[in-house]
C-alpha positions as CSV (number, residue, x, y, z in Angstrom):
1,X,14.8,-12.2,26.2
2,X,14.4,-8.7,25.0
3,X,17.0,-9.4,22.1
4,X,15.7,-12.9,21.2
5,X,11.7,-10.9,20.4
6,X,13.7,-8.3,18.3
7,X,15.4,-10.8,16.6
8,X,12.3,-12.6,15.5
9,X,10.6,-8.8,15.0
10,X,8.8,-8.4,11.5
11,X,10.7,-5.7,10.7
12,X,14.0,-7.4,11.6
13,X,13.0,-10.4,9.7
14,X,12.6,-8.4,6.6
15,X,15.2,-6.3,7.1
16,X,17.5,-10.0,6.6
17,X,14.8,-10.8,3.5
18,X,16.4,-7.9,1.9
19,X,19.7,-8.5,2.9
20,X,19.4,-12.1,1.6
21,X,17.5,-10.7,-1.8
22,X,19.9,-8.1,-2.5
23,X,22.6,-10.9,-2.3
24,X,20.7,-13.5,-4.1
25,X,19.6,-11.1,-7.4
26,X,21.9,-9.0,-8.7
27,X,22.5,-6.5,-10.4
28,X,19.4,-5.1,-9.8
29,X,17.7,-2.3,-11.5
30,X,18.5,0.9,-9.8
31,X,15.1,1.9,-8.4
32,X,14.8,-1.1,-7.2
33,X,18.4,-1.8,-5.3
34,X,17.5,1.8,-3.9
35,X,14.1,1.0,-2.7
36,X,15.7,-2.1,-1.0
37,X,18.8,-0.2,-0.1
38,X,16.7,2.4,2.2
39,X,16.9,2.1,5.7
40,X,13.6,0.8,7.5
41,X,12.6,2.0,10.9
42,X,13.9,0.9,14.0
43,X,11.4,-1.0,16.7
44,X,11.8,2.7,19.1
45,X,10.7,5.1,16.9
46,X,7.7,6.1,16.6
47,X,4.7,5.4,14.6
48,X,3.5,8.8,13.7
49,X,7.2,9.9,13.0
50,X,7.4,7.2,9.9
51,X,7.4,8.4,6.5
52,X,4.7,6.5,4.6
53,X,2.8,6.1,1.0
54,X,-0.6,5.7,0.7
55,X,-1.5,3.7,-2.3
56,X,-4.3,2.5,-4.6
57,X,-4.9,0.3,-7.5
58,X,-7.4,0.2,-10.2
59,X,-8.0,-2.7,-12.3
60,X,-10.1,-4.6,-14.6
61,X,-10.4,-7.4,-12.2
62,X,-9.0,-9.0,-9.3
63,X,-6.7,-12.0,-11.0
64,X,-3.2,-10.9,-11.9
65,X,-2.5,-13.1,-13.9
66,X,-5.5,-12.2,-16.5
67,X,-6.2,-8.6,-15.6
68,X,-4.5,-5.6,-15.9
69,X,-4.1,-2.2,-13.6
70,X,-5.6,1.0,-15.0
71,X,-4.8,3.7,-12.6
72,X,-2.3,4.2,-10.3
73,X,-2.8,6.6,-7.3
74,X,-0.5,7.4,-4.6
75,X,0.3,10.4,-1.8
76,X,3.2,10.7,0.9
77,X,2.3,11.0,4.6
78,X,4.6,12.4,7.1
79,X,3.9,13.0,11.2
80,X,-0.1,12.3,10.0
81,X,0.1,14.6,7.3
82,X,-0.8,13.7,4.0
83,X,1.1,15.7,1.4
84,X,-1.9,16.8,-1.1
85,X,0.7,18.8,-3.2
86,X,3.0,15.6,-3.6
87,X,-0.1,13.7,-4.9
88,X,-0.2,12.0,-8.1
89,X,-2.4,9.8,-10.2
90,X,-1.8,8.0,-13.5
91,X,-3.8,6.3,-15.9
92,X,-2.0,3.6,-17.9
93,X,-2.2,3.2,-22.2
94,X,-4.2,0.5,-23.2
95,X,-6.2,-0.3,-25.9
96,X,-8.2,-3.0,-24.0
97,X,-11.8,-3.6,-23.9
98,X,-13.2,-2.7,-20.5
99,X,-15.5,-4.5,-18.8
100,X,-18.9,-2.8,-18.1
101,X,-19.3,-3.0,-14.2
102,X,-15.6,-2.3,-13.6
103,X,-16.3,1.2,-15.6
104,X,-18.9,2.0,-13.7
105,X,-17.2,1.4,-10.4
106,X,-13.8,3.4,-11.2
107,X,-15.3,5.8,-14.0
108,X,-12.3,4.6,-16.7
109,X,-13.3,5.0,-19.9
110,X,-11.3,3.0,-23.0
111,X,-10.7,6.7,-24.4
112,X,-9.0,8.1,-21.1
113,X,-7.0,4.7,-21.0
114,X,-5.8,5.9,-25.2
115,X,-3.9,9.6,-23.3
116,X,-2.2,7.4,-20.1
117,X,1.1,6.5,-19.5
118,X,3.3,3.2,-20.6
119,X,2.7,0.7,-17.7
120,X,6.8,0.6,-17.2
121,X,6.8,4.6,-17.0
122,X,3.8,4.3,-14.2
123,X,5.5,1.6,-12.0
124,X,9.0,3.2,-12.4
125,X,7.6,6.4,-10.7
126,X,5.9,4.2,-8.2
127,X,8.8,2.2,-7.5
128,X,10.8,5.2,-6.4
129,X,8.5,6.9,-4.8
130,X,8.4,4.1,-2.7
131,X,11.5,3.9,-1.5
132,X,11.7,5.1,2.3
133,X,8.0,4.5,2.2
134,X,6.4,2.3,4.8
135,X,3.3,1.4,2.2
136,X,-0.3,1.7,3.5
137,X,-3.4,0.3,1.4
138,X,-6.8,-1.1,2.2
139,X,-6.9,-4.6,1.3
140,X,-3.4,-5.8,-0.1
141,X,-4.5,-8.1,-1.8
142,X,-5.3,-6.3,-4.9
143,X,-1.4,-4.7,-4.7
144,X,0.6,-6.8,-4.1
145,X,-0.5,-9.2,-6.5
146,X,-0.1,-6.7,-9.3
147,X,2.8,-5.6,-8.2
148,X,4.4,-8.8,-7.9
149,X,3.4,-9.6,-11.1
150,X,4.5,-6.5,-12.7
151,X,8.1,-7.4,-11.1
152,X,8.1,-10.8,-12.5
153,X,7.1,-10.2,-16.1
154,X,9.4,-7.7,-16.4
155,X,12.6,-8.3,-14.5
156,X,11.7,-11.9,-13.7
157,X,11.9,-11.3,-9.9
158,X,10.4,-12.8,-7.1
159,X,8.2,-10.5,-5.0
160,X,9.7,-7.9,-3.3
161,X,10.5,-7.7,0.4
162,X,8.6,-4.0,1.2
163,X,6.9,-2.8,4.2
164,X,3.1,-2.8,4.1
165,X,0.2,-1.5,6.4
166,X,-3.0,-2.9,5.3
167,X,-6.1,-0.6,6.7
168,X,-8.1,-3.7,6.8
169,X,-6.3,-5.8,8.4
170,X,-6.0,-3.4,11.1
171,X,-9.8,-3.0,11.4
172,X,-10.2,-6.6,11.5
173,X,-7.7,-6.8,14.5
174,X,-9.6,-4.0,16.1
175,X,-13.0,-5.1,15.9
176,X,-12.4,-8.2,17.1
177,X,-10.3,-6.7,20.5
178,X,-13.6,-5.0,21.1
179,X,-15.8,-7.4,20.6
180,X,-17.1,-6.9,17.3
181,X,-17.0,-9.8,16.0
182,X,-20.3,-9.9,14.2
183,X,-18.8,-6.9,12.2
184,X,-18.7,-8.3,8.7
185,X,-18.5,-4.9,6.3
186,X,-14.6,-3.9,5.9
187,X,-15.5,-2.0,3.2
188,X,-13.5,1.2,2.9
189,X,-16.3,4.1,2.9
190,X,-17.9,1.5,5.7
191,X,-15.1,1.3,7.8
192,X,-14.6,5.5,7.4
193,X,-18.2,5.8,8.6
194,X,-17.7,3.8,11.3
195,X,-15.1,6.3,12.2
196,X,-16.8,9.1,11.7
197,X,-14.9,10.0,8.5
198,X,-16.5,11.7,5.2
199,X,-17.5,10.1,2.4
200,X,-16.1,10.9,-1.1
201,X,-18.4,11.4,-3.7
202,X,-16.2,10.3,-6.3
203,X,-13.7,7.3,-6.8
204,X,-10.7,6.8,-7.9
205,X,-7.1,5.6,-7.0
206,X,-6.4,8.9,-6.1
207,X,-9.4,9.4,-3.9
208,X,-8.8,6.2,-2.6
209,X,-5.2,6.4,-2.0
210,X,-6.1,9.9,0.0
211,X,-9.5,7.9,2.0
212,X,-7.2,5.0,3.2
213,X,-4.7,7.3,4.2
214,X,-6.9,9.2,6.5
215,X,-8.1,5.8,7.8
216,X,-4.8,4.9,8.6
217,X,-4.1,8.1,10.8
218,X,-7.9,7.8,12.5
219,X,-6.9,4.0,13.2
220,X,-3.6,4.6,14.5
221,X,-5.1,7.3,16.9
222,X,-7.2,4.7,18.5
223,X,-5.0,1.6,18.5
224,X,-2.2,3.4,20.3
225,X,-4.3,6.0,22.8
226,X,-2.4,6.1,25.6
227,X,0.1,3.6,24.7
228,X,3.9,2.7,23.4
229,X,3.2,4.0,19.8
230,X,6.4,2.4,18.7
231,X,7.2,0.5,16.0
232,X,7.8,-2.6,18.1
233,X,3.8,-2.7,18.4
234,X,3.2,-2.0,14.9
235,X,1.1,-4.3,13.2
236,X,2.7,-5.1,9.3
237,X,1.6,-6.8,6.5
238,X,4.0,-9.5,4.9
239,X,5.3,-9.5,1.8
């Protein structure tokens, strides 16, 4: 019984979607055979032992298909330490017009956007700092739809098979096992409150990146008190 629930394991599952993706598109740009080359965790080890990458997107908007990303922030975690000094943030060149409300939210300016980085240098330093990563983000939505739709413009790829935690998600699931279910504020700086994190007075992807990972570690604490805080009863995000 034991072998037939690890065979049907997330993780195992899309440790054969990259087996079946490598096979299926090749060759494959180097990052990206690496990232989907790296080993992936095995159901016994444990959670906090994981190597992870918290991540955050800034954007004009929420549709990939007609907006674009405008910062990129991201920091390593290791046994629930996030690395401060590995931390990086880029903004990405463009010479778009900005929408009003979506400078006021992420404090981009069109001038700042004029000194970033080519969108292809941005997402090849994300790509490979990814690799090993399990990825944690609040609300996937927003990343993995530009991220898929970076990989298909430019290498005409289907989405790739990664390993996502989603912060949300795992409040959703938490509220609801204590009986929260009139909760209805997931929110990031809500959901810190509510665990008695600080608020950041600024925003950012950086500051983002660096909130959700702290979320993550707070949430992990509490799921897994006293428990098996092995990967077998992690909670992933697909693809």
């Amino acid at each position: 019984m034991r072998a037939i629930l690890n065979h049907f394991h997330p993780l195992n599952k899309l440790k054969r979607e990259r087996e079946i993706y490598l096979a299926e598109h090749h060759p494959l740009p180097e990052h990206i055979k690496a990232l989907l080359l790296a080993p992936l965790p095995s159901l016994d080890d444990e959670i906090i032992g994981l190597d992870y990458l918290s991540l955050d997107f800034e954007t004009t908007g929420f549709d990939a298909e007609v907006d674009s990303l405008l910062s990129v922030g991201y920091l390593p975690m290791t046994k629930q330490q996030l690395l401060l000094n590995e931390a990086v943030e880029m903004l990405i060149h463009s010479n778009e017009h900005i929408k009003a409300e979506t400078a006021i939210i992420n404090h981009i300016v069109p001038e700042m956007l004029e000194q970033g980085l080519p969108l292809e240098t941005v997402m090849d330093n994300l790509l490979n700092a990814m690799i090993g990563k399990v990825i944690i983000v609040h609300g996937s939505m927003i990343e993995k739809k530009f991220l898929n739709q970076y990989i298909e413009r430019r290498y005409d790829l289907p989405p790739l098979p990664l390993l996502w935690v989603d912060t949300l998600s795992i409040e959703k699931s938490l509220s609801i096992y204590k009986g929260n279910i009139g909760t209805s504020d997931f929110r990031l700086s809500s959901i810190r409150e509510r665990h008695g994190l600080p608020e950041y007075s600024s925003h950012g992807a950086l500051v983002d990146a660096l909130a959700t990972g702290e979320l993550y570690i707070a949430l992990i604490k509490q799921c897994y008190a006293g428990t098996d805080a092995t990967v077998r009863h992690m909670k992933f995000d697909r693809v």
